[in-house]
Backbone as JSON Lines, residues from 0, in Angstrom:
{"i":0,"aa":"X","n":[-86.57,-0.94,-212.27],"ca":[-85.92,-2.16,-212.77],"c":[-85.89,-3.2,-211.66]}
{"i":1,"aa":"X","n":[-86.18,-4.52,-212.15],"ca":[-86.49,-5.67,-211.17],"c":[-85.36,-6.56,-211.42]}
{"i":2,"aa":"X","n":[-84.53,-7.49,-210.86],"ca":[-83.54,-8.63,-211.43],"c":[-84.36,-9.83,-211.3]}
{"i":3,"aa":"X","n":[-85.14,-10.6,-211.68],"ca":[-85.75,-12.21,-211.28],"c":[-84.71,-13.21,-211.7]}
{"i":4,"aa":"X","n":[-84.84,-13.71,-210.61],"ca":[-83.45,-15.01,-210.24],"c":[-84.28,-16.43,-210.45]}
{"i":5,"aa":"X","n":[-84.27,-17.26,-211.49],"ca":[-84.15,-18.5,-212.17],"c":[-83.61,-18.98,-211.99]}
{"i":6,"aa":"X","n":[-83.64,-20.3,-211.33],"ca":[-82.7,-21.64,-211.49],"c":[-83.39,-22.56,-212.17]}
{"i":7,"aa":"X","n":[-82.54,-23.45,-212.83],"ca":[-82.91,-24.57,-213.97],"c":[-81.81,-25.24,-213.34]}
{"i":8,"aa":"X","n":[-82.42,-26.76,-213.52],"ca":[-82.14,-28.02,-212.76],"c":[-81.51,-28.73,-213.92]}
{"i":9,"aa":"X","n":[-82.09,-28.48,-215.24],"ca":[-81.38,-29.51,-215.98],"c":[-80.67,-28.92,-217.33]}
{"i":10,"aa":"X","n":[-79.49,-29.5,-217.95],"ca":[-79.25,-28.89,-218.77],"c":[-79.59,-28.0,-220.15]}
{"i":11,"aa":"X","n":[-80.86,-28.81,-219.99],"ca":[-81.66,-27.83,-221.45],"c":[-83.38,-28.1,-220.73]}
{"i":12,"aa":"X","n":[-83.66,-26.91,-220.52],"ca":[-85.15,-26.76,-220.09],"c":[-85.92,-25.44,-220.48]}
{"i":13,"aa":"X","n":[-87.09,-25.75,-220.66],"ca":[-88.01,-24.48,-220.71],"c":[-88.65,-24.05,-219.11]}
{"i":14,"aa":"X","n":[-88.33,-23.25,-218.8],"ca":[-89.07,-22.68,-217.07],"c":[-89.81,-21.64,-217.52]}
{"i":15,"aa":"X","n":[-91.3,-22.09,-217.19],"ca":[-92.24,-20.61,-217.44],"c":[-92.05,-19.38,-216.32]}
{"i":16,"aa":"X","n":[-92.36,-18.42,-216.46],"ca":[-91.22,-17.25,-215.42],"c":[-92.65,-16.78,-215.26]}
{"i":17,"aa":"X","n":[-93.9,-17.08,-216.32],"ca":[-95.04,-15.97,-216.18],"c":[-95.55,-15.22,-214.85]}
{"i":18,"aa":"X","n":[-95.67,-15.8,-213.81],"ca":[-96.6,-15.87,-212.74],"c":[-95.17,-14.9,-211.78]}
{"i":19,"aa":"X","n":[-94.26,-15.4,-211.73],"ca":[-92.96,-14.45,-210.87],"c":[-92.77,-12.51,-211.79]}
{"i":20,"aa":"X","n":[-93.42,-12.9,-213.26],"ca":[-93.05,-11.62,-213.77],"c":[-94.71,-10.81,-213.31]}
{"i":21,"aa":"X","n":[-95.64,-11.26,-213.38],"ca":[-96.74,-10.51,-213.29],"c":[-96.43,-10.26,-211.75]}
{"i":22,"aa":"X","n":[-96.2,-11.1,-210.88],"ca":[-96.18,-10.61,-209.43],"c":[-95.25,-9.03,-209.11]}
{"i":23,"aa":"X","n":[-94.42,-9.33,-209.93],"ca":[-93.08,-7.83,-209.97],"c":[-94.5,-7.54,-210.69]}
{"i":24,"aa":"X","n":[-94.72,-7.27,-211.35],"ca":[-95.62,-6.43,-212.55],"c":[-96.84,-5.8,-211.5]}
{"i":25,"aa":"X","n":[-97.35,-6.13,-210.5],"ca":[-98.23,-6.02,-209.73],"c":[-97.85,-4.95,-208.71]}
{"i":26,"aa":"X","n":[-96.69,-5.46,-208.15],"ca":[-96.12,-4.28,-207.25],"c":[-95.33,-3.42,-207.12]}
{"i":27,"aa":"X","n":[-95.17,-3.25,-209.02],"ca":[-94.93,-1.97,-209.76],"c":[-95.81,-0.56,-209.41]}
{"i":28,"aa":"X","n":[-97.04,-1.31,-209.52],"ca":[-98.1,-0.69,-209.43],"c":[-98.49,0.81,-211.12]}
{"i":29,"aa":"X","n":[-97.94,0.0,-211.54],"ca":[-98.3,0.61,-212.74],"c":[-99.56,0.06,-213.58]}
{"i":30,"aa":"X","n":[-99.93,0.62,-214.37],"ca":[-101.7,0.17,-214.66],"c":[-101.18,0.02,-216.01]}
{"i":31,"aa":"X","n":[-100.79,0.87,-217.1],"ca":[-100.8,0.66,-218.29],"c":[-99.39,0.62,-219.04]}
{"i":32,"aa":"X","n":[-98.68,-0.47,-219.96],"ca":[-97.75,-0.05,-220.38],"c":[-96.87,-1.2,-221.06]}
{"i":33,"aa":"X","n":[-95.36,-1.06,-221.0],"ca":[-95.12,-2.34,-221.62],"c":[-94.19,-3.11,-220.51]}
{"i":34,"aa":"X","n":[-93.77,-4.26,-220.49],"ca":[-92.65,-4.95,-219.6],"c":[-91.69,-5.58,-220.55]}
{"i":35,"aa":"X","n":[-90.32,-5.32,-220.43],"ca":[-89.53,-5.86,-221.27],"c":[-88.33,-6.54,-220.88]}
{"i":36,"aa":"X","n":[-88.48,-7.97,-221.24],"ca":[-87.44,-8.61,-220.25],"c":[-86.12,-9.07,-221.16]}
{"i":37,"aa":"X","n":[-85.21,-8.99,-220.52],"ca":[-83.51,-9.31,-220.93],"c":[-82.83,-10.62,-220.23]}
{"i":38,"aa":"X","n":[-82.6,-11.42,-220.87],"ca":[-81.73,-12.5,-220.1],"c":[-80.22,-12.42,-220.31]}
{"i":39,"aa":"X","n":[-79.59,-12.11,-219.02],"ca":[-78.25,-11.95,-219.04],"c":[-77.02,-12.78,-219.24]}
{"i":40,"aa":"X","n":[-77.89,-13.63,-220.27],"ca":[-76.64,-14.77,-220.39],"c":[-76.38,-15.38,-221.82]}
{"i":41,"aa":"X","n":[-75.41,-15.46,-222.23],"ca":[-75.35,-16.38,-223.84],"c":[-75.76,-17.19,-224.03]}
{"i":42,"aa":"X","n":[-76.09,-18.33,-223.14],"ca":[-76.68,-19.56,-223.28],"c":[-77.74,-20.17,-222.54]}
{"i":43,"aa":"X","n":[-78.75,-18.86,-222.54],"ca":[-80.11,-18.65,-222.38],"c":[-80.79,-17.7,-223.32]}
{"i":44,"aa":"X","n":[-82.44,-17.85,-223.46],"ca":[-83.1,-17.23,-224.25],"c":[-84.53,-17.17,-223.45]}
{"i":45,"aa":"X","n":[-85.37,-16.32,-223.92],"ca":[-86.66,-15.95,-223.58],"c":[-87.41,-16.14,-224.6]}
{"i":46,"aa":"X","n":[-88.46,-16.95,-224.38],"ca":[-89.66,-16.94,-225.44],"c":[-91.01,-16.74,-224.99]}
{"i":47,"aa":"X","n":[-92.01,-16.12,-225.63],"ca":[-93.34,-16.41,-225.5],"c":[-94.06,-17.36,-226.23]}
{"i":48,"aa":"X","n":[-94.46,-18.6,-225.66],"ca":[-95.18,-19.68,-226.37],"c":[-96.41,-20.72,-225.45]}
{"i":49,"aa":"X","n":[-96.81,-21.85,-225.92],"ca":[-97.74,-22.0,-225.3],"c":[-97.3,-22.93,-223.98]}
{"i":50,"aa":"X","n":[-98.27,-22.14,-223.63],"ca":[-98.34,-22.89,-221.52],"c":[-99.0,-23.86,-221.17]}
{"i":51,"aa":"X","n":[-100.06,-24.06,-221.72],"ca":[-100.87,-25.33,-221.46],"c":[-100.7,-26.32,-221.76]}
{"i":52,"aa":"X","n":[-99.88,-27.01,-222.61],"ca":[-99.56,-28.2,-222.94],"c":[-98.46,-28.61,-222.91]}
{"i":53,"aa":"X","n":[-97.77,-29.22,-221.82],"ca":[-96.23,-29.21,-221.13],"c":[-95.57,-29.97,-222.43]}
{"i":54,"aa":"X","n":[-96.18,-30.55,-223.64],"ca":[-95.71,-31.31,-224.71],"c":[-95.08,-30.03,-225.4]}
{"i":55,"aa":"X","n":[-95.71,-28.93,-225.45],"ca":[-95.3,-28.08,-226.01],"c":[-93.59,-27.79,-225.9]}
{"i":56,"aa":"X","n":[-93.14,-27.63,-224.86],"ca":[-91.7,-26.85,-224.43],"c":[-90.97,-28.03,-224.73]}
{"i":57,"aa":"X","n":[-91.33,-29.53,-224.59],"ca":[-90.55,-30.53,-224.58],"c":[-90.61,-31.0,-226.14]}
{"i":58,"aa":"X","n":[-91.75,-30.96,-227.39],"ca":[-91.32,-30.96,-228.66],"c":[-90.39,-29.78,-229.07]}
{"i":59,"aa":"X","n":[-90.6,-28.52,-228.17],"ca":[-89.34,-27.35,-228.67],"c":[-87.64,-28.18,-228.8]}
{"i":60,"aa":"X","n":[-88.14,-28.41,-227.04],"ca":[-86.27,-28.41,-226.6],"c":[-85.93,-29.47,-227.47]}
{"i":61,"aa":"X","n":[-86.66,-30.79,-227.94],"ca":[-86.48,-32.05,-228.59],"c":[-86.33,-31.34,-230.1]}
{"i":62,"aa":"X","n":[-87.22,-30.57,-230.88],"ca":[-86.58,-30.25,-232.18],"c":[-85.32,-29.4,-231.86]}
{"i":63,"aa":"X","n":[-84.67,-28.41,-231.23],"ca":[-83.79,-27.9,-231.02],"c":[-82.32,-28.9,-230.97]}
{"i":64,"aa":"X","n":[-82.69,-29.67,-229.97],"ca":[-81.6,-31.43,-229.92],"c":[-81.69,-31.48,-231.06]}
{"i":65,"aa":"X","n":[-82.22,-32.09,-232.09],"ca":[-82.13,-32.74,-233.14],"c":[-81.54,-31.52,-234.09]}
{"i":66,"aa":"X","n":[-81.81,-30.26,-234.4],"ca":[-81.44,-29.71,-235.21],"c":[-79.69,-29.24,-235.0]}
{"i":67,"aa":"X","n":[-79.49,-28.57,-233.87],"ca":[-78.49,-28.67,-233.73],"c":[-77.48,-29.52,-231.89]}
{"i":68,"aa":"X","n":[-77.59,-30.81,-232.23],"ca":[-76.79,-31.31,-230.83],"c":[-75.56,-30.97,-230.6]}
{"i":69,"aa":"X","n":[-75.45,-31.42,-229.57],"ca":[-74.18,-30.87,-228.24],"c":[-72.88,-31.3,-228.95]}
{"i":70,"aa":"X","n":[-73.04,-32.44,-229.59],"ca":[-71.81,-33.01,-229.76],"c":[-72.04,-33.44,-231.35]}
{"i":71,"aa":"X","n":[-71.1,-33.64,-232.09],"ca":[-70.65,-34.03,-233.71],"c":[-71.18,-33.5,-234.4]}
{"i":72,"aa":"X","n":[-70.73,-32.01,-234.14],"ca":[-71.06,-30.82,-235.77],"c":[-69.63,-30.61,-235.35]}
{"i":73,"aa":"X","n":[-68.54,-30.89,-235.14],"ca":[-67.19,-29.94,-235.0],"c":[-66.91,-28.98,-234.7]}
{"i":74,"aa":"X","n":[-67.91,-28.41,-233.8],"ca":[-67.46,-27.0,-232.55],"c":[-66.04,-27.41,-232.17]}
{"i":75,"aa":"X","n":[-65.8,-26.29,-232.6],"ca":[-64.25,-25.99,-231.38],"c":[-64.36,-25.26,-230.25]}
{"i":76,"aa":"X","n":[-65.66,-24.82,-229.43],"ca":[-65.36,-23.73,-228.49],"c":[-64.86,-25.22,-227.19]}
{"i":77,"aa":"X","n":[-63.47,-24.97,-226.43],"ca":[-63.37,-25.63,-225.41],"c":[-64.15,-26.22,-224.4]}
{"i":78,"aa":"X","n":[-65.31,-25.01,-224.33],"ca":[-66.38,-25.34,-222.98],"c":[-67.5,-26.49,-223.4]}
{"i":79,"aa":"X","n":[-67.52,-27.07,-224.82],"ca":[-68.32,-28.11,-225.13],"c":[-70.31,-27.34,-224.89]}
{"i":80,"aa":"X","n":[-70.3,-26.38,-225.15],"ca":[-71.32,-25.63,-224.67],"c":[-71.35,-24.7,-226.41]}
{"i":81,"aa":"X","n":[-71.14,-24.67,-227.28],"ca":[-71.36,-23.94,-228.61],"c":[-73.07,-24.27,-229.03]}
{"i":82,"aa":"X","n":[-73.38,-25.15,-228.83],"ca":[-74.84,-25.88,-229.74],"c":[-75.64,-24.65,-228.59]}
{"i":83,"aa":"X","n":[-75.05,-24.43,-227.09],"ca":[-75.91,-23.67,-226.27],"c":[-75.96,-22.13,-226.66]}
{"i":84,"aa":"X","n":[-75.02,-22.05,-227.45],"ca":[-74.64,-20.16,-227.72],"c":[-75.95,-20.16,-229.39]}
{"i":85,"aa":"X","n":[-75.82,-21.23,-229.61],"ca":[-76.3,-21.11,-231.21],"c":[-78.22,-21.32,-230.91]}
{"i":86,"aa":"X","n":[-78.61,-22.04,-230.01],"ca":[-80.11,-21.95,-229.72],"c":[-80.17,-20.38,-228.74]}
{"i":87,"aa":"X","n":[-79.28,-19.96,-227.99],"ca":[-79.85,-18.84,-227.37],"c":[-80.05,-17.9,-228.43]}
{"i":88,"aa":"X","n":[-78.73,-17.87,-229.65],"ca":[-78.96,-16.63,-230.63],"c":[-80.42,-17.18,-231.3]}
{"i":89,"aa":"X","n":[-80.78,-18.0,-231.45],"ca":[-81.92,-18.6,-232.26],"c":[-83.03,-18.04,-231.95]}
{"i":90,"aa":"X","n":[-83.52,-18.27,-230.09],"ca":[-84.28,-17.9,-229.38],"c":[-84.55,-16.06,-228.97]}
{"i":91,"aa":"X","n":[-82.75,-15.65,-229.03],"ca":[-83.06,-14.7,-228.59],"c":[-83.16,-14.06,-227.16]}
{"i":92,"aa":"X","n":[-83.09,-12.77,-226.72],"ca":[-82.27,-13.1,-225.53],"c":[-83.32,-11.68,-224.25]}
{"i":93,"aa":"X","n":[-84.32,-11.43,-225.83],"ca":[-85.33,-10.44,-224.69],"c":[-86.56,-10.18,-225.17]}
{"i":94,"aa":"X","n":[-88.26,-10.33,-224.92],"ca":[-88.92,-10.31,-224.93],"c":[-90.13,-9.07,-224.9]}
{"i":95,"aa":"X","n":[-90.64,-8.64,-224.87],"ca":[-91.55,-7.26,-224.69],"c":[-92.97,-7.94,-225.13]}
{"i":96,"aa":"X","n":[-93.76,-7.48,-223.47],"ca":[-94.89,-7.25,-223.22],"c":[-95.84,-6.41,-222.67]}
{"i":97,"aa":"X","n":[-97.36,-6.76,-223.68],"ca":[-97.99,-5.18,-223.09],"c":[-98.69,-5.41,-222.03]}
{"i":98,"aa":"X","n":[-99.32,-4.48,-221.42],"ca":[-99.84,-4.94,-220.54],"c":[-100.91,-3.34,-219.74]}
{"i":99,"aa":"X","n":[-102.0,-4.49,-218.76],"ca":[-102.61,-3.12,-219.03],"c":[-103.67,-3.58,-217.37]}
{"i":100,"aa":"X","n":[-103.83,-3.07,-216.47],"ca":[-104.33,-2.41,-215.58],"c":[-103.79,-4.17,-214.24]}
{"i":101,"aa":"X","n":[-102.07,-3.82,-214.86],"ca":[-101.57,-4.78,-214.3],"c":[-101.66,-5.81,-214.74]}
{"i":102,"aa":"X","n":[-102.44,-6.48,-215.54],"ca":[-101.99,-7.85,-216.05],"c":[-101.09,-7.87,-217.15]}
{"i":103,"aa":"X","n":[-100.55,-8.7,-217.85],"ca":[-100.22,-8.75,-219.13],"c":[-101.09,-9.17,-219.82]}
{"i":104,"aa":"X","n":[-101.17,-8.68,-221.19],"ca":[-101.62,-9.37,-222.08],"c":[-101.19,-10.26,-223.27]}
{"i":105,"aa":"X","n":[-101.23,-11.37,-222.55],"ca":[-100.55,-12.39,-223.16],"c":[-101.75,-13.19,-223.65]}
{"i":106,"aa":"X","n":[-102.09,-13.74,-224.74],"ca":[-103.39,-14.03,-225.1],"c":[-103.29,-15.96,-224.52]}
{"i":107,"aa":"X","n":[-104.25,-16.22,-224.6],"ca":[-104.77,-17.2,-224.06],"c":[-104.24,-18.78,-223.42]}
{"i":108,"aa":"X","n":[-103.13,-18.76,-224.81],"ca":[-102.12,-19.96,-224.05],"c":[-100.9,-19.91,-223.83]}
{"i":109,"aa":"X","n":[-100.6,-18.41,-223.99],"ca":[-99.34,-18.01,-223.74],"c":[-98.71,-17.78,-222.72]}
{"i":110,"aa":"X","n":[-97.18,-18.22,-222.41],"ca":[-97.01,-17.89,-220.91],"c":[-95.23,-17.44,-221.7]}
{"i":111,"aa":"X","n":[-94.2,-16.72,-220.56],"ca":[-92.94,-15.98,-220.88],"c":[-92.35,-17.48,-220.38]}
{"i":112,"aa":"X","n":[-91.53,-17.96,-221.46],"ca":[-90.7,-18.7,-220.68],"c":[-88.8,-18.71,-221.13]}
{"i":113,"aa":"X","n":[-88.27,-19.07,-219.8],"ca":[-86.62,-18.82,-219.92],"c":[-86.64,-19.94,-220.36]}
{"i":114,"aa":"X","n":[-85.28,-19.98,-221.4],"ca":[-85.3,-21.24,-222.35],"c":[-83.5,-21.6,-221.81]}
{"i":115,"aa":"X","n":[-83.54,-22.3,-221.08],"ca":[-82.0,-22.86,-220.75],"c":[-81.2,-23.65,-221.6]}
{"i":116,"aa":"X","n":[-80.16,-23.68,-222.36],"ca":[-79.4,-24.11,-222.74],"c":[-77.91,-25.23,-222.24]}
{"i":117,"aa":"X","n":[-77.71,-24.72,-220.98],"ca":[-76.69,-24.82,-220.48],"c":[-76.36,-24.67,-218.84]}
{"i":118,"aa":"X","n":[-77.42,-25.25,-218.16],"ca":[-77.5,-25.25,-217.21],"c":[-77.35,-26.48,-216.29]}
{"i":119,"aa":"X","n":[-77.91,-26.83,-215.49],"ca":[-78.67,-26.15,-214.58],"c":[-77.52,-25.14,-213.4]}
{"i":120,"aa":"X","n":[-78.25,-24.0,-213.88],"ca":[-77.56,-22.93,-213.25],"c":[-78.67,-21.48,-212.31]}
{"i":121,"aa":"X","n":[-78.41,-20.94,-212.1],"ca":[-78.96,-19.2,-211.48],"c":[-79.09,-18.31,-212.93]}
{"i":122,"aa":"X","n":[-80.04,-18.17,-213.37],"ca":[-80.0,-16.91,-214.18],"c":[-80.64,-15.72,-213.84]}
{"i":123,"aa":"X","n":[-80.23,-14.52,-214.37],"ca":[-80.91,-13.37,-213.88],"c":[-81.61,-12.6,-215.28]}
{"i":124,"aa":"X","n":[-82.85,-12.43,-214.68],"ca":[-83.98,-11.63,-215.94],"c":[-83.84,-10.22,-215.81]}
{"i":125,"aa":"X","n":[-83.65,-9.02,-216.52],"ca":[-84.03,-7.96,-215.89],"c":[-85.12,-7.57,-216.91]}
{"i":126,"aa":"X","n":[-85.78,-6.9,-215.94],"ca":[-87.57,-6.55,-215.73],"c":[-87.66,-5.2,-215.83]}
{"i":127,"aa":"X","n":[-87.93,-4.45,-217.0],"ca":[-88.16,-2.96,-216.99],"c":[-89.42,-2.9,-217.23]}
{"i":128,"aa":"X","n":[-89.92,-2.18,-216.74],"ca":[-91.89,-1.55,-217.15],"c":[-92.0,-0.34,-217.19]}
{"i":129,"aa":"X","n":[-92.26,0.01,-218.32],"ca":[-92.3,1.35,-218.73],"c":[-93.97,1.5,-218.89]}
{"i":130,"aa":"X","n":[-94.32,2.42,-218.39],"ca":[-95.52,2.88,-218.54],"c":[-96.06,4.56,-219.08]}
């Protein structure tokens, strides 16, 4: 088991993690198997989606704003942070990938990315690889 430590700078961001999880994934030294990651927080999520087109993460986080915003749906949670608990349950909060003589196989424009809600804060991933 690995912990990968994330920081996000702004309050709602997509951070691709791909390249920090294959590096743990590498000096696992395991060849065949799966990696399955957990984000330890309510108001974060993990997704697999596309990497190559930075429009991509920013039409996400922008339909996410619009569907449900921060402010005037009548949350009562005190911390002004509810719209952040309701996209992490949306997103989801752990991922599983296969992977095989050390790489992942993540097909072509795909990359793992932590989906922040409520930040910019430290989050921690944990990284199991079972082989």
């Amino acid at each position: 088991m690995k912990i990968l430590k994330v920081r996000s700078r702004q309050r709602e961001e997509l951070l691709e993690i791909t390249e920090q999880v294959e590096r743990e994934l590498q000096q696992s030294e395991s060849k065949e198997g799966i990696v399955v990651l957990y984000v330890q927080h309510t108001t974060a999520g993990l997704t697999v989606n596309e990497n190559a087109d930075p429009d991509v993460p920013r039409d996400m986080l922008h339909a996410f704003r619009t569907l449900i915003p921060q402010h005037g749906m009548g949350f009562r949670h005190g911390e002004e942070n509810s719209d952040a608990h309701i996209k992490a349950t949306l997103v989801g909060s752990s991922v599983t990938v296969p992977f095989k003589d050390g790489k992942l196989l993540l097909g072509r424009w795909q990359g793992i990315f932590l989906c922040e809600f409520d930040g910019g804060r430290e989050r921690q991933v944990i990284m199991m690889v079972q082989s």
